[in-house]
N, C-alpha and C positions, 0 to 999 in steps of 0.2 A: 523500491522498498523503503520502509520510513524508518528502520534500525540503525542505519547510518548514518555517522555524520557526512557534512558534504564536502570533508576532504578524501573521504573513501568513495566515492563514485565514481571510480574508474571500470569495472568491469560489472555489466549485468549480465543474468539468464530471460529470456523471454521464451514462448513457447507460441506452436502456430494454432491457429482455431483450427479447431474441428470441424469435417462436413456435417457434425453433430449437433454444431452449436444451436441453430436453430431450436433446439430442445434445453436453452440454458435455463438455470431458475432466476427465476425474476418476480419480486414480490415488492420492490423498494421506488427506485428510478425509470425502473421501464417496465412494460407486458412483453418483452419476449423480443429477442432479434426478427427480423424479417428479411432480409436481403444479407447471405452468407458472403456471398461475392464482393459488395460492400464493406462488408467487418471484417472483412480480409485485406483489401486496400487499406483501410483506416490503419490497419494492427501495422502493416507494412511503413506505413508516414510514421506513426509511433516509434517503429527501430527505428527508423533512418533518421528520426528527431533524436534520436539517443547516439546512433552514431556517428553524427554529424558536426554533434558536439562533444566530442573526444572520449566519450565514452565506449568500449569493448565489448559488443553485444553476441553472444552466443545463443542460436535460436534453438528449442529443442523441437522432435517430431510432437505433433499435433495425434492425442490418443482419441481416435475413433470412437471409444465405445464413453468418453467423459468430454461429455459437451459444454462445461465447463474449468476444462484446462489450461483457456489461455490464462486465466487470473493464479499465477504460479505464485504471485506474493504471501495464498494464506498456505501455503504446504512449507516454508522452510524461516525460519529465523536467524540470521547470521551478524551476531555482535562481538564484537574485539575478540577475537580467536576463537571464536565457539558459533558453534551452530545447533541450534534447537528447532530439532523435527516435531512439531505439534501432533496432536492429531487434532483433526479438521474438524471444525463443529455442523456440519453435513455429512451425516453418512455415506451419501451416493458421491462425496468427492473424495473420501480415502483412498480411493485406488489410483490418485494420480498424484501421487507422492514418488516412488521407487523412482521414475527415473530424473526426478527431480535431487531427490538426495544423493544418488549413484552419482551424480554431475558431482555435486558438490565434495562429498569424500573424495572423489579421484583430484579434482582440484584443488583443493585445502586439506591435503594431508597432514599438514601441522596443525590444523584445526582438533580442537577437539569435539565429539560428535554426541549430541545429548536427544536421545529418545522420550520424548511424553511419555507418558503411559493413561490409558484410559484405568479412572471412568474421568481425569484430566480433559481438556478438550480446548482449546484455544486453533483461531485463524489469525496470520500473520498481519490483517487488513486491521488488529485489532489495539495494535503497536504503532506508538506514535515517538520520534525521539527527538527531543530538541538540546542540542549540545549533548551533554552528558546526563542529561534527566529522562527518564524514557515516562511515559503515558500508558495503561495499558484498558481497553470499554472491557466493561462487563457487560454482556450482551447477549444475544441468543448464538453465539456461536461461540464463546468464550467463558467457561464457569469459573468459579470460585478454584477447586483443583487446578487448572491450567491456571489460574494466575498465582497462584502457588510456587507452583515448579517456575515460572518464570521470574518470580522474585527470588526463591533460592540462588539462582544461575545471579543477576544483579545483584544481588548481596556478595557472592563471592566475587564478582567485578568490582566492586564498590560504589554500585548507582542506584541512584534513588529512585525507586518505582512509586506511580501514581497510580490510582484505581479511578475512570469514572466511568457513571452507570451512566449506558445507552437508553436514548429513549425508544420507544416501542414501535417509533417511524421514520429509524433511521437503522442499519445494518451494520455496520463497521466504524469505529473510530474513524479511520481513515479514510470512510465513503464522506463524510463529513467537516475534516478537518486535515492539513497537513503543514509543514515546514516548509516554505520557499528557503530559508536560510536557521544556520541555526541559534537567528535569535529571534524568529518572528512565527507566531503560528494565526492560522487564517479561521476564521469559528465563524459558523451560520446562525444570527438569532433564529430563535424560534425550536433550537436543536440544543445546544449548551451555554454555557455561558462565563462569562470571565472565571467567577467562582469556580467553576467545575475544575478548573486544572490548581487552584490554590497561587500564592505567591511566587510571584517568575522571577527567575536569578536575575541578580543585576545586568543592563543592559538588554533585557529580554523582552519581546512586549505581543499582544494578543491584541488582534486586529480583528475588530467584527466585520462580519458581512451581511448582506442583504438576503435576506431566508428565503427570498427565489433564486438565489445564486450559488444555491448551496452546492450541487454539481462541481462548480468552479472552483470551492475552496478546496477543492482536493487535485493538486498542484506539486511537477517535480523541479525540485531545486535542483541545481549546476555549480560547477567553480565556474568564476568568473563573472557571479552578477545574472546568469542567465536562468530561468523557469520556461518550463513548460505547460502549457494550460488546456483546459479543455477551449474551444471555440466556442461565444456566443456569452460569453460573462464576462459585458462590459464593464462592469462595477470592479472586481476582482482585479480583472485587466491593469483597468485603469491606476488602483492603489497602487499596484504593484512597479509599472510604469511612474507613478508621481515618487517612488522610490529608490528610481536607479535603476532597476531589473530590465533586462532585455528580456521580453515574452516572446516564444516562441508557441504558438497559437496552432491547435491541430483538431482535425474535427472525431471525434469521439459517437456519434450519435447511434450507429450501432452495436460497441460496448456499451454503454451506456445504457439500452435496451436491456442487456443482460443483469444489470444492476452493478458493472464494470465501470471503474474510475482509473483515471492516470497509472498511480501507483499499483493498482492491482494485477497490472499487466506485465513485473519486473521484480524478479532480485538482485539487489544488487550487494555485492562481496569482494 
């Protein structure tokens, strides 16, 4: 999840693919899973990449009838004592909200718990946070309404929300960009651009990459110097590597198919 900083990632939710998945939507990075048996191994290296690295992974059941539930990241928003339940900017993925947010009430009962409301409409894929500045695409799954209610909620936290528009061949903020730490974020030309996030706090800085690499910039940061990546984005890799970061490298290629990235496989809270 890209909500937190990365002194909070200790505890994530993951979810299992569905025997459904094969029917996921895919319109961005892939035509469609092929091999379920495969994107089940893959999901499985995924935890054990998260739990391996001292992170606390709680898997939830895989819902049958939404074939794409393992990407649990756009159903729940969880920043400094608050959780904001979106609604999903896909219709046919509303219904795999309930036992994502059920988790999270019974776990963060000190939490306070904030419902969207439509005709609002934001995915959590849409939210990028680096330190204390959060990011949020205007996209086709995020309106103007949902970024709304998500600035009210950041206003009364005290942080600075940013708007930028998606382009029309790219799905998610977060399919495209993300935080290995939080002073560096990863950008694919060809998708945005330095500008597009405005002025980076001191000691902050925006790292281009190579726009067939885009895949790769969507990246989870660790305590301790460590990331995790998608496999086969040398360029990416390699920055990250000439920076100190220990990559821990895993193969993704049928998420990926679904138009699934790193981040959209976890929340974490």
């Amino acid at each position: 999840m890209a909500t937190v900083r990365l002194d909070q990632k200790s505890r994530a939710i993951v979810r299992s693919i569905s025997d459904s998945y094969i029917n996921a939507i895919a319109s961005y990075f892939g035509s469609g899973p092929t091999d379920i048996a495969v994107a089940k191994a893959q999901h499985k290296a995924y935890s054990d990449a998260l739990s391996s690295n001292g992170v606390d992974v709680t898997t939830l059941e895989a819902d049958q009838n939404h074939p794409d539930c393992v990407f649990v990241e756009d159903q729940a928003v969880v920043i400094d004592g608050h959780v904001l339940l979106p609604v999903p900017g896909h219709e046919s993925r509303r219904g795999e909200q309930p036992p994502i947010a059920d988790f999270l009430v019974e776990q963060l009962k000190g939490h306070q718990i904030c419902k969207m409301q439509s005709p609002a409409m934001m995915d959590g894929g849409d939210i990028l946070r680096l330190g204390n500045l959060f990011f949020v695409g205007r996209s086709t799954r995020t309106n103007d309404a949902g970024i709304a209610e998500l600035k009210d909620l950041l206003d009364h936290l005290g942080h600075e929300l940013r708007v930028i528009d998606i382009p029309p061949h790219a799905l998610h903020l977060t399919s495209i960009c993300s935080t290995p730490s939080d002073q560096l974020i990863l950008v694919p030309e060809g998708y945005l651009s330095p500008e597009s996030f405005g002025v980076m706090p001191d000691g902050c800085e925006i790292i281009m990459m190579p726009q067939e690499e885009v895949y790769g910039c969507n990246t989870i940061g660790l305590p301790g110097n460590k990331v995790i990546l998608a496999e086969g984005y040398p360029t990416v890799k390699s920055e990250l590597e000439n920076r100190g970061f220990e990559c821990i490298s895993i193969d993704m290629s049928q998420i990926r198919a679904a138009d699934g990235s790193l981040t959209c496989c976890s929340i974490f809270y």
